[in-house]
C-alpha positions in Angstrom: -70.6 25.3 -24.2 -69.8 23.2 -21.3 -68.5 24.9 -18.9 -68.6 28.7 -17.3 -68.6 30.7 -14.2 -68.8 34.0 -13.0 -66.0 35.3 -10.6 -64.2 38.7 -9.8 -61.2 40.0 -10.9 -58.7 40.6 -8.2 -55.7 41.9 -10.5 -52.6 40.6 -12.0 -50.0 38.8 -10.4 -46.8 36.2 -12.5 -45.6 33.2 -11.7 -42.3 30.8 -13.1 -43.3 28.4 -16.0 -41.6 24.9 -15.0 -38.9 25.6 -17.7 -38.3 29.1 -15.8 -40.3 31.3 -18.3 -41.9 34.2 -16.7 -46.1 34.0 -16.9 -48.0 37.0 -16.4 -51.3 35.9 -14.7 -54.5 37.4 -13.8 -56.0 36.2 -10.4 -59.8 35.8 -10.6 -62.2 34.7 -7.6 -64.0 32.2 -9.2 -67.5 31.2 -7.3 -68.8 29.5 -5.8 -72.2 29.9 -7.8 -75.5 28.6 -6.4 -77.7 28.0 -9.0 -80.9 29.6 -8.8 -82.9 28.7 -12.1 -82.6 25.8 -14.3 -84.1 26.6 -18.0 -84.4 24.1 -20.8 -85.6 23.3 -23.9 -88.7 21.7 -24.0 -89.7 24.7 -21.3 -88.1 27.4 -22.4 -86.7 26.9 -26.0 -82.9 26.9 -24.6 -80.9 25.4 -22.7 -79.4 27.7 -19.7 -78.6 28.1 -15.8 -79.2 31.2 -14.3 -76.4 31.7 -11.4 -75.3 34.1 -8.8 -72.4 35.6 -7.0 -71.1 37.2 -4.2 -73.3 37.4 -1.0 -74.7 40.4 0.0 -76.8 41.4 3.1 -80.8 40.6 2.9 -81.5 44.3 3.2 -79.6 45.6 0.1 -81.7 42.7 -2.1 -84.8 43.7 -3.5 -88.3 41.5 -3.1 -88.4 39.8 -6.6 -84.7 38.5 -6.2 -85.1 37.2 -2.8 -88.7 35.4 -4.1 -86.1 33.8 -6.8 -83.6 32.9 -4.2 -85.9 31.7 -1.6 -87.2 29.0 -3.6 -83.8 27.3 -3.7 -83.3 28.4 0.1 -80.5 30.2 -1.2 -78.4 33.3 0.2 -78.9 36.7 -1.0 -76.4 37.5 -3.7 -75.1 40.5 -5.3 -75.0 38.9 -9.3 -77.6 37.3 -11.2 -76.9 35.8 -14.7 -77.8 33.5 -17.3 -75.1 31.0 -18.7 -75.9 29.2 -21.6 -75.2 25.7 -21.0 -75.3 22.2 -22.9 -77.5 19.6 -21.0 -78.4 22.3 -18.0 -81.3 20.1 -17.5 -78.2 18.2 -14.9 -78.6 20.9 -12.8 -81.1 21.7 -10.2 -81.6 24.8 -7.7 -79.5 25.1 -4.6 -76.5 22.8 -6.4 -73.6 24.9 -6.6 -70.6 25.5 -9.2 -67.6 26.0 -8.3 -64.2 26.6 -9.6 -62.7 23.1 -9.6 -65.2 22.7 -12.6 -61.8 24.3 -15.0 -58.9 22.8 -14.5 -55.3 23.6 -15.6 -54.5 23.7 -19.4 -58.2 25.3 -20.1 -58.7 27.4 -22.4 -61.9 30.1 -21.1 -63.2 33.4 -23.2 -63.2 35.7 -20.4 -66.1 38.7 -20.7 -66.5 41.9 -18.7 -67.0 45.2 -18.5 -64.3 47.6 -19.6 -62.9 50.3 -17.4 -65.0 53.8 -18.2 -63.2 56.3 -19.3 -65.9 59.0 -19.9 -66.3 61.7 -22.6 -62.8 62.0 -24.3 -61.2 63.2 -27.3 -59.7 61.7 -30.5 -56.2 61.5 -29.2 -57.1 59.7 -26.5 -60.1 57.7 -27.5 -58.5 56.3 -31.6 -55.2 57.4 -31.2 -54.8 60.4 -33.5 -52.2 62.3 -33.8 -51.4 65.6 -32.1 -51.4 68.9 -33.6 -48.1 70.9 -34.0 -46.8 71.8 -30.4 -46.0 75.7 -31.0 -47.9 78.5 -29.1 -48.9 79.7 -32.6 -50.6 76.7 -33.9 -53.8 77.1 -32.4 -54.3 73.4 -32.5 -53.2 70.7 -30.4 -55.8 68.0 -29.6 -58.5 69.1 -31.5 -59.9 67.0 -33.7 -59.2 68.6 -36.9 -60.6 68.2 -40.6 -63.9 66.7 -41.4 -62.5 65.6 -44.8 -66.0 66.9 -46.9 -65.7 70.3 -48.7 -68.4 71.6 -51.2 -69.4 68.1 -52.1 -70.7 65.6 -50.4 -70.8 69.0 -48.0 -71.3 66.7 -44.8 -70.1 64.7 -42.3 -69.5 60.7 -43.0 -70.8 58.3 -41.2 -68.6 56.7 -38.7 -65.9 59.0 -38.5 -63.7 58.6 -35.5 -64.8 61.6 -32.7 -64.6 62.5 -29.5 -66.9 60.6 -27.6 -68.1 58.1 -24.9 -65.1 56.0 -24.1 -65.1 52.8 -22.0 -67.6 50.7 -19.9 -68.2 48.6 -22.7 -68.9 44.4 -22.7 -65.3 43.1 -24.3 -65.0 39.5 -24.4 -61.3 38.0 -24.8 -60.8 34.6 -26.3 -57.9 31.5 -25.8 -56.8 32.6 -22.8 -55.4 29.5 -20.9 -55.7 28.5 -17.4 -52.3 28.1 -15.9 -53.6 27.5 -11.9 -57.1 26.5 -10.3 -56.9 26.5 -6.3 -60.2 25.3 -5.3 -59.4 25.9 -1.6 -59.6 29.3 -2.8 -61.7 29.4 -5.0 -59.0 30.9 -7.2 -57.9 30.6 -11.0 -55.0 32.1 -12.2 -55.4 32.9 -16.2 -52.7 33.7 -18.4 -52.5 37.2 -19.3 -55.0 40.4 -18.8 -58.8 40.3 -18.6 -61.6 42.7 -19.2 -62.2 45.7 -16.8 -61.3 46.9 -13.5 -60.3 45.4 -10.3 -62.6 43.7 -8.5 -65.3 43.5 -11.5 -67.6 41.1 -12.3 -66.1 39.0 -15.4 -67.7 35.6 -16.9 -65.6 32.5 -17.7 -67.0 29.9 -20.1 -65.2 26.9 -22.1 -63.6 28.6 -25.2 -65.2 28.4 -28.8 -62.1 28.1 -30.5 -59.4 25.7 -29.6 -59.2 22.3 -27.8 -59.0 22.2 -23.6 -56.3 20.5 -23.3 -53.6 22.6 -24.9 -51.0 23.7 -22.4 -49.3 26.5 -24.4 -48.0 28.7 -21.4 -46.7 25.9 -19.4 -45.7 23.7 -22.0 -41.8 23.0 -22.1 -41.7 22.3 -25.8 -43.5 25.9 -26.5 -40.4 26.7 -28.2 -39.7 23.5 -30.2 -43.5 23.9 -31.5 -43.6 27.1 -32.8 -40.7 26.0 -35.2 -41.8 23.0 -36.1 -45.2 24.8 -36.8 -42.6 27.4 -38.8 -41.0 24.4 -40.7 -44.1 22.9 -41.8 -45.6 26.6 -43.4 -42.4 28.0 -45.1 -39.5 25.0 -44.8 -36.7 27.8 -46.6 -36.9 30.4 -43.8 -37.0 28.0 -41.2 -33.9 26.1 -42.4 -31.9 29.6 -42.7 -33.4 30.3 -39.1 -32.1 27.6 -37.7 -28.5 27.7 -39.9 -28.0 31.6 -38.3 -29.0 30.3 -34.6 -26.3 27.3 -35.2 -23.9 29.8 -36.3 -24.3 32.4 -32.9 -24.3 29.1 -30.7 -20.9 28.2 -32.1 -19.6 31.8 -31.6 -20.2 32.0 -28.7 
């Protein structure tokens, strides 16, 4: 990984594809991040920069972070975290990241922390189904059978229960970049993200696919996916296209 930064999600937002599509787009604040520790190799055994985000006053940060910070000269922060980096050895304390560092046609894995939902029940928690809704049923969100009688005579293992729900790390990947303002410090990914408003999420470069496919904002989207439909099953693509020549004359 090349690339990543922490930021804080500000909530959703949409904007017009060139072609007039309608994007759905989440609006993160994206730095800037001082970096505060540089860790590598031959020193550490990995490669890494430990960053921060979002100033705070001196009094709410504790002595051992402002020892850390001090060192760099740099201003109290509420986040400290570790991104894993190729060649972070570039890097040196007091240099900071900022957003301009993605630009548009990214592609990002976005982590963060899920909204908490608490202690809740199967219905709402796997999506089971409800009990009969009559006054005489007795049972309407409960969870039910165990599915053991006489033998094994015990509950399985992993069996979908009522439980803890939420505030879990969920990382989504492939999401593309459709907007970076740098003046800002804004990016504007397409579709939702991890967690709550204004929660802390992480960008980094995507594992999967390369940067620079615009998929969102390219025109051709369209003319892609059925070339891509041709090339996998060439019948039902030639039918697709007969019945879409067909409607086009009709009407």
């Amino acid at each position: 990984m090349e690339k990543a930064i922490l930021g804080k999600k500000l909530g959703m937002s949409q904007i017009f594809a060139p072609d007039g599509r309608f994007v759905p787009v989440t609006v993160v604040e994206a730095g800037p991040c001082p970096v505060i520790q540089v860790k590598t190799v031959e020193k550490d055994g990995y490669s890494a920069v430990k960053v921060g985000f979002g100033n705070i006053k001196e009094k709410n940060a504790n002595k051992a972070e402002l020892g850390e910070l001090k060192a760099g000269n740099i201003a109290p922060v509420r986040y400290m975290k570790e991104l894993k980096l190729d060649g972070a050895e570039k890097f040196a304390p007091g240099q900071t990241i900022a957003c301009d560092v993605f630009k548009k046609g990214d592609r990002v894995d976005i982590s963060g922390v899920t909204r908490g939902r608490g202690f809740t029940g199967t219905v709402q928690r796997w999506n089971a189904h409800i009990g009969p809704k009559a006054h005489g049923s007795g049972m309407h969100r409960a969870v039910g059978s165990m599915g053991s009688n006489t033998s094994p005579g015990r509950v399985f293992k992993h069996k979908l229960m009522p439980g803890h729900y939420g505030h879990e790390n969920v990382t989504i990947q492939n999401l593309e970049i459709v907007r970076v303002d740098a003046a800002r410090n804004i990016i504007l990914v397409a579709g939702g993200i991890p967690g709550p408003r204004n929660s802390l999420v992480v960008l980094k470069q995507t594992v999967k696919r390369p940067t620079d496919s615009k998929w969102f904002l390219d025109p051709n989207r369209e003319a892609a996916k059925v070339a891509s439909q041709t090339t996998k099953n060439p019948q039902k693509a030639s039918a697709k296209a007969a019945n879409a020549a067909t409607e086009t004359k009709k009407k």
